[in-house]
ZAKOL-444468 format. One record per residue (C-alpha): residue in three letters; x, y, z. Coordinates in steps of 0.5 Angstrom, whole numbers, padded with zeros to 4 digits, always signed. Layout:
N
AlaXYZ...
This chain:
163
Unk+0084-0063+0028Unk+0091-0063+0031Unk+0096-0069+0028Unk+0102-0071+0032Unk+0108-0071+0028Unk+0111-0079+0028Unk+0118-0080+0027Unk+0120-0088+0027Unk+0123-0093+0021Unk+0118-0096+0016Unk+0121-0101+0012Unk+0129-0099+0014Unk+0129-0092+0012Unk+0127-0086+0018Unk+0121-0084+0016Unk+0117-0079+0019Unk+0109-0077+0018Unk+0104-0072+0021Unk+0097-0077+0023Unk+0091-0075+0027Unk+0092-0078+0035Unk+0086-0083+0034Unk+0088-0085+0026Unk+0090-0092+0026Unk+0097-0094+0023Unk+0094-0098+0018Unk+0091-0092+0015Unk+0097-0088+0016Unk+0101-0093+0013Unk+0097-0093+0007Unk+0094-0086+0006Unk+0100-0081+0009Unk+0106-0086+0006Unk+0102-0088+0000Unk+0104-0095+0003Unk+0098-0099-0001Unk+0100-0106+0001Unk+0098-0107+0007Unk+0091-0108+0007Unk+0083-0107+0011Unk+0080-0114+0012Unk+0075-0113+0019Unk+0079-0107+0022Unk+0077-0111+0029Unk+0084-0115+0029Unk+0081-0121+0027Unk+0082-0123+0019Unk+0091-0121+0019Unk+0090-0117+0012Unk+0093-0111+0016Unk+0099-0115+0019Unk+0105-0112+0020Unk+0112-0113+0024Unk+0113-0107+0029Unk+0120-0108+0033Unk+0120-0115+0030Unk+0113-0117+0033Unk+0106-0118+0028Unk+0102-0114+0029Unk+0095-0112+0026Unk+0095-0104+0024Unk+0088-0104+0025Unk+0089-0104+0032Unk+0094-0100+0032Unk+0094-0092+0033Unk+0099-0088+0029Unk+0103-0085+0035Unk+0105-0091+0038Unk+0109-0092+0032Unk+0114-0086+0035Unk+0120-0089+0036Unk+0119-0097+0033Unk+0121-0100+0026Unk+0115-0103+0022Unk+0115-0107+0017Unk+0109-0108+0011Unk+0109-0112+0006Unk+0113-0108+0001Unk+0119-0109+0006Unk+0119-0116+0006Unk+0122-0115-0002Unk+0130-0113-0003Unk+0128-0108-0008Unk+0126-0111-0014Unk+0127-0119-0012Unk+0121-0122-0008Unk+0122-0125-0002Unk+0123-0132-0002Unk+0116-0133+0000Unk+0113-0128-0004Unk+0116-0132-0010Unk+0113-0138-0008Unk+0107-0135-0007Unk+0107-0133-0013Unk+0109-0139-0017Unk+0104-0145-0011Unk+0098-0140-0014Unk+0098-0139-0006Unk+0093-0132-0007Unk+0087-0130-0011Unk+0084-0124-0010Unk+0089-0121-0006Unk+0086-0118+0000Unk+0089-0123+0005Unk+0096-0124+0001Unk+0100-0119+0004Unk+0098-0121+0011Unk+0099-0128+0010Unk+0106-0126+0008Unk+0109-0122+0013Unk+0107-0127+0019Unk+0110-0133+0015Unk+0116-0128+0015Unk+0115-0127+0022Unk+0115-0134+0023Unk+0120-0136+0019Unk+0124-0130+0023Unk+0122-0134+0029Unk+0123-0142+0027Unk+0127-0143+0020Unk+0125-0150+0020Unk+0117-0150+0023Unk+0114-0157+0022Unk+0107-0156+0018Unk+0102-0156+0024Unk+0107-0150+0026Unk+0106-0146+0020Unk+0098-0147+0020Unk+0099-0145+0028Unk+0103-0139+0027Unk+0098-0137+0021Unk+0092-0138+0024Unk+0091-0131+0026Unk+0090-0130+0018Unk+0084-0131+0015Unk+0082-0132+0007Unk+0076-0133+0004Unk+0079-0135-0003Unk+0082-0141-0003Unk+0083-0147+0002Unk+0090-0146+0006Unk+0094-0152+0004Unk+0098-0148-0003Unk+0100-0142+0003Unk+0103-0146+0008Unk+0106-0151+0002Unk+0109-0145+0000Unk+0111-0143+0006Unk+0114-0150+0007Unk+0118-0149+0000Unk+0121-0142+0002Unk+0124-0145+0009Unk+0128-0150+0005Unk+0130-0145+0000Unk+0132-0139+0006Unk+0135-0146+0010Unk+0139-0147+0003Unk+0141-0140+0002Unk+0143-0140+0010Unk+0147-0145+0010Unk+0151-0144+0003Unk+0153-0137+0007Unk+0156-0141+0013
């Protein structure tokens, strides 16, 4: 089986891998970079848990095949966190009890990033809009988008004491 060697930037370091032409991203993301965050919910593209930003843009990397990667950045859910302080939306996450079992969590975090890169101040009916694509079997939604309410004010709040 050939493999094409990939060069591109995941979670702000260049990263370069060998992965076979039909691998998905997702598997290479987990099983040649041993980046174990980002998780297989459907594989159709359908649930979110496999969301990542490619270039910025959400993205499922289910549906996504590793060479495409050649050349983008790409950023799971282990990039959200600067080193070792969460993300303000993962704080909140884990401080609303906004997760249960976890296969859906890491999805749901990297498109509240997206939308929050997008819309800093969204009104609750944007924030169910821009999660729609995630789907969670666990818990009803309300404690996600609660925590995602709470992140915006604390990166609103951040924002505006670094002006």
């Amino acid at each position: 089986m050939s493999r094409t060697h990939i060069n591109c930037i995941v979670n702000g370091e260049p990263t370069d891998f060998l992965a076979a032409d039909a691998t998905s991203l997702l598997d290479a993301l987990r099983d040649e970079l041993g980046l174990i965050g980002t998780k297989e919910g459907c594989g159709t593209g359908d649930c979110g848990s496999c969301s990542v930003l490619v270039d910025g843009k959400l993205n499922c990397s289910c549906l996504i095949l590793a060479p495409e990667a050649e050349g983008r950045e790409i950023t799971t859910v282990e990039g959200i966190a600067d080193g070792d302080q969460l993300h303000p939306l993962q704080q909140t996450f884990l401080e609303g009890a906004a997760l249960q079992c976890g296969i859906c969590t890491p999805g749901f975090l990297v498109a509240a990033k997206a939308l929050l890169d997008a819309n800093p101040d969204p009104t609750e009916t944007e924030i169910r809009y821009g999660l729609a694509g995630n789907l969670c079997r666990c818990t009803g939604y309300d404690k996600i988008v609660r925590a995602v309410q709470e992140a915006a004010v604390q990166l609103n709040s951040t924002s505006k004491q670094g002006v």
